[in-house]
Structure formats: C-alpha cells, structure tokens
N, C-alpha and C positions, 0 to 999 in steps of 0.2 A: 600573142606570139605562139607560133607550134611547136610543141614538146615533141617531136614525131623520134620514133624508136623502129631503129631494123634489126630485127632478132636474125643470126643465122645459125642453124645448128650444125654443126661438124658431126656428123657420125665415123668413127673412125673403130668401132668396135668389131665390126665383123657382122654383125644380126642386126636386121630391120626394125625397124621402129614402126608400131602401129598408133592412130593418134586413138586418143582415148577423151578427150575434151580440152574445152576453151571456157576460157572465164577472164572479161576485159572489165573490171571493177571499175575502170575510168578510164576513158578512151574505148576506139573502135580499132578493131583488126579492118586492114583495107583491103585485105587478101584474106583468105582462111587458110588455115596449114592443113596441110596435102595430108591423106587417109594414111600415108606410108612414107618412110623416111629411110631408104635406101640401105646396106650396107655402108657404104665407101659414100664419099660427095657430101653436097652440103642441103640447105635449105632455109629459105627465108622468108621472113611474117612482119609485114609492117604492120603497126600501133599508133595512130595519132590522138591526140589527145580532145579530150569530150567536153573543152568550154575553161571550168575554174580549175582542174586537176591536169597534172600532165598524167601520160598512159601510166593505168598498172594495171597487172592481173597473173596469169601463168597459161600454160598450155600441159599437157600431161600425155605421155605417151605409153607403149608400152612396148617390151622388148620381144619380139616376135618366136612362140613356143616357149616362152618362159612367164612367171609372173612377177618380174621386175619389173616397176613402172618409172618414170622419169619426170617430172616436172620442173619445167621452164620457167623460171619467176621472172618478172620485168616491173619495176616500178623507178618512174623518172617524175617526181614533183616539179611544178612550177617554184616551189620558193627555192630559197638557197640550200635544205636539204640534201643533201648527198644521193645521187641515184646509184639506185639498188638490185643488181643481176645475180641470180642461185640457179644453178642445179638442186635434186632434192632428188636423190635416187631412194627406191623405196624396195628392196634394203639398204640399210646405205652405205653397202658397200659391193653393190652390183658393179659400176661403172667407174670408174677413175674419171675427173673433167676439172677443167679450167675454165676461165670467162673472161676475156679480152674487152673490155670497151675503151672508144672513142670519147672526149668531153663532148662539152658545148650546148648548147639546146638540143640541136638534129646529132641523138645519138647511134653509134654503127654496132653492137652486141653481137659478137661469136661462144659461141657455148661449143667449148671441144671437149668428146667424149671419148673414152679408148677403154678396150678391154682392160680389165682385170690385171694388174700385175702381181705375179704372184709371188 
C-alpha cells in the first residue's frame, strides 16, 4: 500500500527561500524542490514511499541574505505509529510556523511560515 506524502511549504515571511539540500531516508522525492521558494505563495514536494518504510527524510532551505536555515522534516511509517511533520529553524527563533496535516495513508502536509513576531 503507498504511504505517499505532499509536503507544501507556505512562505509567508516576506524573504525567499533558497534550497540548500534533500535527504529522503526512505522513500523517493518524485519532484525535487525548486532552487528557490518565493517570498509570498506556496510550494510542493511529493515523497512516496521506498518498499518496507513509508517516506521520511527533510529538506533544508535557506532564508535568502541571511544565515537562517530552515528544515522540513517529514516522516509517515507504515505501521500504526503516528506520522511526524517539524519545522527546525536554525536559530530557532528566526521564523514563526505551524504544520497542518491531513490523516490517512495519502497524507496532504502544509508547513506555514511567517515573519518574526515581535
């Protein structure tokens, strides 16, 4: 059965996003995420999974003129485990974000990020 994961990132901060690497621990990316992640808009990376594991892995970005990085975490097991969606801002307290997901096996993952509140 397919464990398949749509990541979509929300940039809502105001500064672009530059990617800086992928790492799919289990499962394949079936797109690659795009060199650059817009100010405003969104962006999405699907992950299906690689046989006995459903997907996991992260993506890592970086905030464009700045040395804040961001990584994407996504891990969806096959067993009854609970699947597991992180922001990881690095400092961590560059970005403010939430993570919305969907259940079920075929899961929908929004990561929404927003400037700084001060």
């Amino acid at each position: 059965m397919s464990r398949d994961v749509t990541l979509t990132i929300e940039n809502n901060t105001g500064v672009a996003l530059n990617y800086v690497s992928k790492n799919a621990k289990h499962g394949k990316f079936v797109k690659n995420p795009p060199a650059k992640i817009e100010s405003t808009g969104s962006w999405k990376c699907s992950s299906v999974d690689g046989g006995l594991y459903g997907p996991e892995g992260d993506v890592v970005y970086q905030m464009e003129n700045q040395n804040s990085t961001i990584k994407f975490t996504f891990d969806h097991p096959i067993s009854s485990t609970k699947s597991h969606y992180k922001v990881k801002p690095d400092p961590s307290d560059a970005v403010d974000f939430e993570v919305e997901q969907s259940g079920g096996t075929v899961q929908k993952v929004i990561y929404k990020l927003y400037s700084k509140s001060e």
